[in-house]
N, C-alpha and C positions, 0 to 999 in steps of 0.2 A: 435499477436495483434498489429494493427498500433496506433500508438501514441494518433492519433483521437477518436478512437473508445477506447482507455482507458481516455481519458478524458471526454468522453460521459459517460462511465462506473461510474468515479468519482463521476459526476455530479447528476448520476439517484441517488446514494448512497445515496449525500449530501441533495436529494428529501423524503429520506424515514423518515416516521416516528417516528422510533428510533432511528434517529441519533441522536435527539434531547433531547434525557432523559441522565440525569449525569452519568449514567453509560459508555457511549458512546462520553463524553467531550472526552477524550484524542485521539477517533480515527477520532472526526469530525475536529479538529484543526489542527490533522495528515493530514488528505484528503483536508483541505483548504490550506493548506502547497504545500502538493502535485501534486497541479492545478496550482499553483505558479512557481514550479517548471519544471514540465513539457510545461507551457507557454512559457516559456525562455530559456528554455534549457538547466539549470542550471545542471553543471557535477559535483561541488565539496558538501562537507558539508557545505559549510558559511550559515549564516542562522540558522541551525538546533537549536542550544543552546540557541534561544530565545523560544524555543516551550515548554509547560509547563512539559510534560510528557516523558516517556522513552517510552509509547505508542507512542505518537505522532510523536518521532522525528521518531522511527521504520519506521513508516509507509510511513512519508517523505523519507528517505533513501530510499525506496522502490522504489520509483520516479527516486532520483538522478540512481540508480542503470540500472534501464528501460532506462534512456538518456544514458548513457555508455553501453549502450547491454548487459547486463549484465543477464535481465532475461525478460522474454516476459509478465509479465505484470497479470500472473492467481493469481501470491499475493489477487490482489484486485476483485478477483471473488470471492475469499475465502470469505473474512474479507467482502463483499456485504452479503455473504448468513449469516453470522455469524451477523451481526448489522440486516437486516430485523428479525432473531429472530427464526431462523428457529434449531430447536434445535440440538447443533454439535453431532454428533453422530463420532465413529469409522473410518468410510469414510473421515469425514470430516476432523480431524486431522493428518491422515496418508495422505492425498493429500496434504494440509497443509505442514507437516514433507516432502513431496517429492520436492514442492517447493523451501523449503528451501534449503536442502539437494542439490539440481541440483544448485542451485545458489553457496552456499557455493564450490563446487567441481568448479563450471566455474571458481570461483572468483580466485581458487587456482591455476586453468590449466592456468591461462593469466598472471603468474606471472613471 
């Protein structure tokens, strides 16, 4: 996924309409973080510890992570189909677990 077309992504997100219910506070503050970051091109943490949630800052990380190559960006397809509401089922959380899972093993191999 090119950079652009995950910040399009963010943006349909920060369109839907549960992003907006308090349940979804910590991952819209995360995805407005996110857009911040990926504007800029921001590679480190600074930043993060003003975000309200351990959701949020997650999600942010996700961003800084995507600027370092670190992961191609299907985090936020996920956590898209997860806030529109669409009920996580088995699928969802094992794609979810594979993301992570491939990110974690990069972050290990580049060390």
């Amino acid at each position: 996924m090119l950079k652009t077309e995950l910040q399009r992504k963010i943006k349909l997100i920060l369109k839907l309409e549960n992003i907006n219910k308090e349940v979804n506070a910590g991952a819209k503050q995360g995805l407005e973080k996110a857009l911040e970051i990926l504007e800029s091109n921001q590679r480190d943490l600074s930043g993060l510890d003003e975000l309200d949630t351990t959701q949020a800052k997650a999600i942010a990380k996700f961003a800084i992570d995507f600027n370092n190559l670190q992961h191609n960006g299907e985090f936020f397809v996920s956590l898209s189909e997860s806030i529109e509401g669409k009920i996580p089922n088995e699928k969802f959380y094992k794609k979810l677990w594979k993301i992570m899972d491939e990110q974690n093993r990069n972050n290990h191999g580049n060390k």
